[in-house]
Each structure stands twice: as structure tokens, then as C-alpha cells.
C-alpha positions in Angstrom: 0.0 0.0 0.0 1.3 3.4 -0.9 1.6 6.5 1.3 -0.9 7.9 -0.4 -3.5 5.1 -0.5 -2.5 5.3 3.9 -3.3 8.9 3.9 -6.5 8.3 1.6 -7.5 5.2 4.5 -6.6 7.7 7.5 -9.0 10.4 5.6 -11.7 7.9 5.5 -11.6 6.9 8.7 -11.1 10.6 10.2 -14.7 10.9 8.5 -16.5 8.0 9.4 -15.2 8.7 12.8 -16.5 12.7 12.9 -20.1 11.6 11.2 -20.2 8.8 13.9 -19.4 11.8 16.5 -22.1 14.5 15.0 -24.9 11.7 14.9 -24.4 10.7 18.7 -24.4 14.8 19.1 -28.0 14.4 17.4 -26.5 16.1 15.0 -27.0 15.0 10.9 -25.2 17.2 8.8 -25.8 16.9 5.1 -23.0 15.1 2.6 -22.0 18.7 1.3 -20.9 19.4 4.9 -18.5 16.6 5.0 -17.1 16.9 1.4 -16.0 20.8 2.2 -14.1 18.9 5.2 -12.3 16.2 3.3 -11.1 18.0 -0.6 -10.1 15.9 -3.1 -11.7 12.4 -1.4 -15.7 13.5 -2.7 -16.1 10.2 -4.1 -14.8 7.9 -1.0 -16.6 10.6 1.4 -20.0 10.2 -0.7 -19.8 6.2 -1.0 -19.2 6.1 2.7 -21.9 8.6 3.5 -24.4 6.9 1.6 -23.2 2.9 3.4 -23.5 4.6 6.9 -27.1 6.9 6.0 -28.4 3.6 5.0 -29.2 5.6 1.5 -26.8 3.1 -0.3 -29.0 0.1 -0.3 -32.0 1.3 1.3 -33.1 4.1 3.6 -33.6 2.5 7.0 -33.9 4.6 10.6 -30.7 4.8 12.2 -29.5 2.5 15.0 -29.3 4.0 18.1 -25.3 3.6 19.5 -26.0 1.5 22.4 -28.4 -0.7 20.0 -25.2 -0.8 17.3 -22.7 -1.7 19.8 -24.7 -4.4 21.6 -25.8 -5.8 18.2 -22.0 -6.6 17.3 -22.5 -9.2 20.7 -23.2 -13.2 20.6 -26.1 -13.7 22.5 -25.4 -17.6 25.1 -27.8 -18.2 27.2 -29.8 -15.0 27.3 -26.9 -12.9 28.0 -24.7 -10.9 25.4 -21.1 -12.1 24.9 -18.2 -10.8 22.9 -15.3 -14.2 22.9 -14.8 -15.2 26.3 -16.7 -12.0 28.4 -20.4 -11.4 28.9 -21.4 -8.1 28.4 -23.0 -6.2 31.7 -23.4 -2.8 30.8 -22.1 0.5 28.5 -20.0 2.6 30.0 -19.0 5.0 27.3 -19.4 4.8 23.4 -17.6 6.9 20.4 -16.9 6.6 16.8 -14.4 3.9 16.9 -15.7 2.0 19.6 -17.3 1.3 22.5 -16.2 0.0 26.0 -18.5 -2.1 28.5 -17.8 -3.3 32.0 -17.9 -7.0 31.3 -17.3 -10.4 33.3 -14.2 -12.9 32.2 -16.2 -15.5 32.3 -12.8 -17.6 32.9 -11.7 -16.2 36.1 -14.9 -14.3 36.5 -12.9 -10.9 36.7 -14.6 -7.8 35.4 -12.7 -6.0 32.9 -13.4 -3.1 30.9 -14.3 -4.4 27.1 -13.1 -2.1 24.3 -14.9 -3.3 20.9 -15.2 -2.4 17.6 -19.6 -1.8 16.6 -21.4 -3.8 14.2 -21.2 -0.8 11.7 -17.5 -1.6 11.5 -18.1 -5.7 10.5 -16.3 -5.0 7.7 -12.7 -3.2 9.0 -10.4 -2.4 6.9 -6.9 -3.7 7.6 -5.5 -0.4 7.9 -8.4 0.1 10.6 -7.6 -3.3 12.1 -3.8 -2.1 12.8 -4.7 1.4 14.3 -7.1 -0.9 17.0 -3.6 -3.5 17.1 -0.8 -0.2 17.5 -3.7 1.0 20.3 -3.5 -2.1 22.1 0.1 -2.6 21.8 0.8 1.4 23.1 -1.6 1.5 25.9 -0.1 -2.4 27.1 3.5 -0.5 27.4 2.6 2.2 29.6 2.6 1.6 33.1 0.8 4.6 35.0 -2.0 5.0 38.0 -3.9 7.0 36.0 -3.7 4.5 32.4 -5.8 1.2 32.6 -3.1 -1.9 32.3 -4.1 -4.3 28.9 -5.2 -7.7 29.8 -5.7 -8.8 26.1 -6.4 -7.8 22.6 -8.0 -10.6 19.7 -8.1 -7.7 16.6 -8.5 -10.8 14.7 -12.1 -11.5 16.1 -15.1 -10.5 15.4 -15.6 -7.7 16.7 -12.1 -6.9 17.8 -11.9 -6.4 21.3 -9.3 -4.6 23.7 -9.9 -6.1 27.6 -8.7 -3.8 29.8 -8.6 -3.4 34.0 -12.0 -2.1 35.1 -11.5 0.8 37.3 -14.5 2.5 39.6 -14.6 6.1 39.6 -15.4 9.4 38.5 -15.8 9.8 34.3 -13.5 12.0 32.1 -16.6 14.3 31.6 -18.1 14.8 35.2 -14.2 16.1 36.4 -13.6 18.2 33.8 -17.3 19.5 34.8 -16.1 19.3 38.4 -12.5 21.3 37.5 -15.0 24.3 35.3 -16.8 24.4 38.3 -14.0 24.8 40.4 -12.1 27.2 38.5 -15.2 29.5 38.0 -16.4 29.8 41.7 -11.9 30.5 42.3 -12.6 33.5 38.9 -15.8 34.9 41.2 -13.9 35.1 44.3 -10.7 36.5 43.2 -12.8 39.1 41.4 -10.9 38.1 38.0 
């Protein structure tokens, strides 16, 4: 694959990503929108506008994230498994994935479970080696603050990232907590 075809691959994915972003927002911006953002690719950005819309085939009502995510799941017994962990509940979803609290049903050990959605069935190799260079990184790092990797399979389907499962506060209810902080400290200061 050439640089260029790479570059073309990160393009597409940069968009499928963004559109997955503005449609959780509620927001559905029109194709023109995302052709202005991505010159020179019109024809990769309209194919791939019209496969996620649903207008390619037929026009169907979107999936719901939650819906998508949980669709890409087995279902044994009644409960919802992805390989070896049963799913118990979402704890945060984006454009390239989602991640659930979810049981090692080996060593019944809960583990966050980083996964690829149903929309993404069909990855792409180049998107299969950003999920693989993700798991890798993130398994290097040793920090408080950074969950440890317990095990990556980018060869299933979906690919999956199992990661320590750590209580506490979310990313967006500190930052919250620090804008509230920092504007009560502007108000008494007088700044």
C-alpha cells in the first residue's frame, strides 16, 4: 500500500469517525458538509456517507449507538457475549468504539471491554492495525492514572481490547467538576 493510498485510509476513517461523533451529538449534517471537510476524497466521502445513512442500499432509521454496539454481541444463554466476556453494561461509546464493564467468564474478573460496533463488521486492515498499534501502546505504559491491557484478539469478530475495570469518577463529570472549580476561584478572586 502506498503513502498515499495510507493517507486516503486515515482520511476515511477521520470521517467515518467525525459523522459517527455528530450523529451521537443528534446532529445530521448533510453530505456537502463533510465533502467541504475532506477536498479531493468527494467520491470515497459520498460512497461512505451513503453505506452509513443507510441511502446506499435502502433508507432505513438509524441504530441507536447503544443498539449498534450491543448488536455486534453473541447472544449464550440470554446474556450478550463478545469471545470469552459477557457483556453487563455500557460505560462510554464513540466513533471507533465502545467500552463495557464485562465479566471474564474464565476467572470471573470484570474487565473493561473495548470493541469495535457492528457498523464496522467489515474493518479495513488499515483500521484493524490502528485498533492492534492502540493495544500494543496502551499495554507499554505503566501509570496510575492509564488502565493496564489484559488482552487484545483484533483478529475476532468484533475486535476487542480487555482492559482493567476501574470505579470512579468519568472523564466528563471532572472536567465538569474542575470548570466548576475554577469559576467559583474567577468569582472570588474578582478576576
Amino acid at each position: 500500500m502506498s503513502s498515499k493510498d495510507e493517507l486516503d485510509d486515515a482520511d476515511l476513517f477521520d470521517f467515518v469517525d467525525e459523522f459517527q461523533r455528530d450523529r451521537e451529538k443528534g446532529r445530521e449534517l448533510p453530505l456537502a458538509h463533510y465533502l467541504r471537510r475532506y477536498p479531493g476524497r468527494e467520491e470515497a466521502i459520498a460512497r461512505e456517507f451513503l453505506r452509513l445513512t443507510g441511502e446506499l442500499l435502502a433508507p432505513k432509521t438509524p441504530t441507536p449507538p447503544t443498539q449498534e454496539f450491543a448488536a455486534s454481541a453473541s447472544v449464550k444463554d440470554g446474556e450478550r457475549h463478545i469471545g470469552p466476556y459477557r457483556l453487563l453494561r455500557e460505560l462510554g461509546a464513540g466513533g471507533q468504539g465502545a467500552v463495557w464493564l464485562a465479566e471474564d467468564t474464565r476467572i470471573e474478573r470484570q474487565v473493561a471491554l473495548k470493541f469495535m460496533p457492528s457498523s464496522f463488521a467489515l474493518l479495513s486492515a488499515d483500521r484493524r492495525r490502528r485498533f492492534q498499534r492502540e493495544a500494543e501502546v496502551v499495554s507499554r505504559l505503566e501509570h496510575p492514572s492509564i488502565c493496564p491491557v489484559y488482552e487484545a484478539q483484533v483478529d475476532h469478530d468484533p475486535p476487542y481490547i480487555a482492559m482493567r475495570a476501574v470505579d470512579g469518577e468519568t472523564l466528563a463529570s471532572a472536567i465538569a467538576r474542575a470548570r466548576t472549580v475554577g469559576a467559583r476561584s474567577m468569582v472570588m478572586t474578582g478576576a
